[in-house]
N, C-alpha and C positions, 0 to 999 in steps of 0.2 A: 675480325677487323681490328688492326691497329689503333692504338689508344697510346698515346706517347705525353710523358711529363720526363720535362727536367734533362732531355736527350737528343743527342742525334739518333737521327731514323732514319734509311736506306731503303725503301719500298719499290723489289724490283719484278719485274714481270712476272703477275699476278692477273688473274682475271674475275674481275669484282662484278657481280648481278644481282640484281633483290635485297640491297642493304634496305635495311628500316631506318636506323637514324640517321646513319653515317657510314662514309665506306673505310673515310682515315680521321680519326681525331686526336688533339692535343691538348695542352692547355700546359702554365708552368712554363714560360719559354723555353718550349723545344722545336727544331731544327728538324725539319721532314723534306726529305728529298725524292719524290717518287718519279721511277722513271719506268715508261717501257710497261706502263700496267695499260691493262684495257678494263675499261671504266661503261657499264651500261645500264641506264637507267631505267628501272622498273616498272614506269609510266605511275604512282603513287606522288603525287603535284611536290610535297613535301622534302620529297627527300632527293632533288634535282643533285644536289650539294655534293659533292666528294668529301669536303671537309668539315668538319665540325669542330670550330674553334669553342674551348670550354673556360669557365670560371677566370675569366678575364676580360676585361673595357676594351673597348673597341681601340682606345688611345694604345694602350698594352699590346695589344696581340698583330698591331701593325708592323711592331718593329719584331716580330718572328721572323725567319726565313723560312718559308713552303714553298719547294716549286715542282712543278711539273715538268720533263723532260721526256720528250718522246713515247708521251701516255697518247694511248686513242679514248675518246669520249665520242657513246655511243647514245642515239635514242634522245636525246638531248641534256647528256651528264654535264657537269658543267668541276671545275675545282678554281677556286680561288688563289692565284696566286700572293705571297707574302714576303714582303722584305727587298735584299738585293739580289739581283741575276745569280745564277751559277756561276763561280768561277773556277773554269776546271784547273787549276795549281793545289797545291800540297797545302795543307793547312793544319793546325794544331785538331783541330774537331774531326777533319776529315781523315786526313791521313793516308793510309793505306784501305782504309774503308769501304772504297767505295769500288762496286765490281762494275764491270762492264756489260750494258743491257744491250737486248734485241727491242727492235720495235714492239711499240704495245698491238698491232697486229698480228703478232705469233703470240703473244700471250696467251691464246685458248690451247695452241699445239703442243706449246711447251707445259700448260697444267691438264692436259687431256689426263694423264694416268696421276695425277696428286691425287692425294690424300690421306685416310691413317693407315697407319700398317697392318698389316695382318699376321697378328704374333701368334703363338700359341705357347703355353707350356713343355719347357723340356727341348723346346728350338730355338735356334737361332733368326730373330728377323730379317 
């Protein structure tokens, strides 16, 4: 799970189940942009949250920008948004950074086969 200080963060179709604390956290004013993930809650009362804002006042961490963009929240996931709207133009932060997402609906199609590779000695991954 994403844990961001100090950064922009680009979180793009991903498909998140069973977090314990958190499924994206920050803290340090950083800049999270999630789009296009699917977000489903584990039914554990606690952890409804997507976000987990850290080691900063409520006063602080208002003026973050976190937003959600074309995320599905499932089961009753819930994510906080922070700060100002998306604005999709060029910006010094964003740049060229940011890819273009599918719905958080295909989220599970498109991570069906993720995961770690399967290397071995003497081969190529």
């Amino acid at each position: 799970m994403p844990r961001c200080r100090w950064c922009f963060v680009h979180i793009v179709n991903n498909d998140y189940s069973h977090w314990e604390f958190y499924a994206i956290g920050g803290s340090a004013d950083p800049t999270i942009i999630s789009q296009g993930n699917h977000f489903r809650f584990s039914n554990y009362r606690y952890t409804k949250e997507v976000s987990k804002r850290d080691y900063a006042s409520k006063s602080e961490w208002m003026k973050w920008q976190w937003r959600s963009e074309g995320d599905l929240f499932t089961n009753g996931a819930l994510f906080t948004e922070l700060g100002p709207k998306l604005q999709h133009t060029r910006s010094p932060k964003r740049g060229n950074n940011m890819i273009k997402f599918k719905s958080g609906s295909f989220a599970g199609r498109l991570t069906r086969t993720s995961g770690a590779l399967r290397c071995h000695p003497e081969r190529y991954c």
